[in-house]
C-alpha positions as CSV (number, residue, x, y, z in Angstrom):
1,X,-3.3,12.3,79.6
2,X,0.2,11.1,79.7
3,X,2.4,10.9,76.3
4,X,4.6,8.3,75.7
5,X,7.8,7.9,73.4
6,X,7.2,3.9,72.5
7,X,10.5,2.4,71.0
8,X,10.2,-0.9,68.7
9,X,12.0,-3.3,67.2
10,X,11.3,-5.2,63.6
11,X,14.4,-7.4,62.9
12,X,12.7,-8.4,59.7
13,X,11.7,-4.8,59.3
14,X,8.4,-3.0,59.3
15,X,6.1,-3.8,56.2
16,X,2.9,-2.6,55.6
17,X,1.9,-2.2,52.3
18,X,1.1,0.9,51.1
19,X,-2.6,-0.5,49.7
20,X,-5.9,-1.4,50.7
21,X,-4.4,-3.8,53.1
22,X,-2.1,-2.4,54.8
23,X,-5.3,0.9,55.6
24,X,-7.3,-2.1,56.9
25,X,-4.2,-3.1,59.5
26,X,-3.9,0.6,60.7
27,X,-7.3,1.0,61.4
28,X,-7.2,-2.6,63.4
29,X,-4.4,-1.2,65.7
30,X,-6.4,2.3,65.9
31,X,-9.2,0.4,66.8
32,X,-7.7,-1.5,69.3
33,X,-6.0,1.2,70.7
34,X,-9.4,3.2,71.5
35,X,-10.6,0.4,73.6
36,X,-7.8,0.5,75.7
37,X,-8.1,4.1,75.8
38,X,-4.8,4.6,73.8
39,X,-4.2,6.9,71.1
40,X,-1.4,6.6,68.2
41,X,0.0,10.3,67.9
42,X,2.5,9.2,65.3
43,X,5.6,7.3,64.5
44,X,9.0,7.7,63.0
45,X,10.8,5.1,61.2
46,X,14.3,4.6,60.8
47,X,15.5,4.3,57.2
48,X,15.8,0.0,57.4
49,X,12.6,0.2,58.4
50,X,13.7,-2.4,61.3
51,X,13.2,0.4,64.4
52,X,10.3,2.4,65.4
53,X,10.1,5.4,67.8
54,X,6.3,6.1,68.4
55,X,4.2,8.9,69.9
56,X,1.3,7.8,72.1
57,X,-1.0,9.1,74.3
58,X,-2.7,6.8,77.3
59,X,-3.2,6.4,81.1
60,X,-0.3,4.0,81.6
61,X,2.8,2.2,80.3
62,X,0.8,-1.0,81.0
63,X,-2.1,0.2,78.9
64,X,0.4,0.7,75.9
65,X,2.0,-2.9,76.4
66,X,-1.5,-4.1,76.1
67,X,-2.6,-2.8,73.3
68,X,0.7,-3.5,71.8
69,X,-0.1,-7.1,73.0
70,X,-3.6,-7.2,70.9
71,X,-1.7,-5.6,67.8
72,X,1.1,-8.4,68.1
73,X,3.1,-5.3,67.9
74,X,6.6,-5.6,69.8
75,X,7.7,-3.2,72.7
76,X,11.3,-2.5,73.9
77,X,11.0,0.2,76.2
78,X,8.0,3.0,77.4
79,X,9.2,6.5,78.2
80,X,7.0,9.0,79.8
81,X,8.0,12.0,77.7
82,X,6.8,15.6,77.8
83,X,7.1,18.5,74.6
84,X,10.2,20.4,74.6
85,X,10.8,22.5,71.7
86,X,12.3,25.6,70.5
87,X,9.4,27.9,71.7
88,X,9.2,26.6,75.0
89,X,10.1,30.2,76.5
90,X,7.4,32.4,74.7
């Protein structure tokens, strides 16, 4: 399956409560994701909270920006992206 860097942008900046609450709005945007055969790898956030770079897995870029669609989530740009790291040469 194809991994996808997913960048965002929150003028207001992100806010999800760290509570009850904000646990039931992950698990909607999990949920979501599964039926359109997405998965959320994970995110990083930048300090302002107003920019997300996020880690998907998924058959498309068109099935991310519909899912991101159902999660009212915003999307500024899909990469394709593959793992590099230090290791790479063992």
């Amino acid at each position: 399956m194809p991994r996808y860097l997913v960048e965002r942008t929150f003028p207001e900046g992100l806010a999800i409560p760290i509570n009850d609450v904000g646990a039931r709005i992950c698990a909607s945007v999990v949920a979501n994701n599964l039926a359109g055969g997405v998965t959320w790898i994970h995110s990083y956030v930048t300090p302002d909270r107003k920019k997300t770079y996020c880690i998907y897995d998924g058959p498309s870029p068109e099935a991310i920006r519909s899912v991101a669609e159902k999660n009212g989530l915003p999307v500024d740009r899909v990469e394709e992206v593959r793992v590099f790291d230090p290791y790479f040469h063992r």
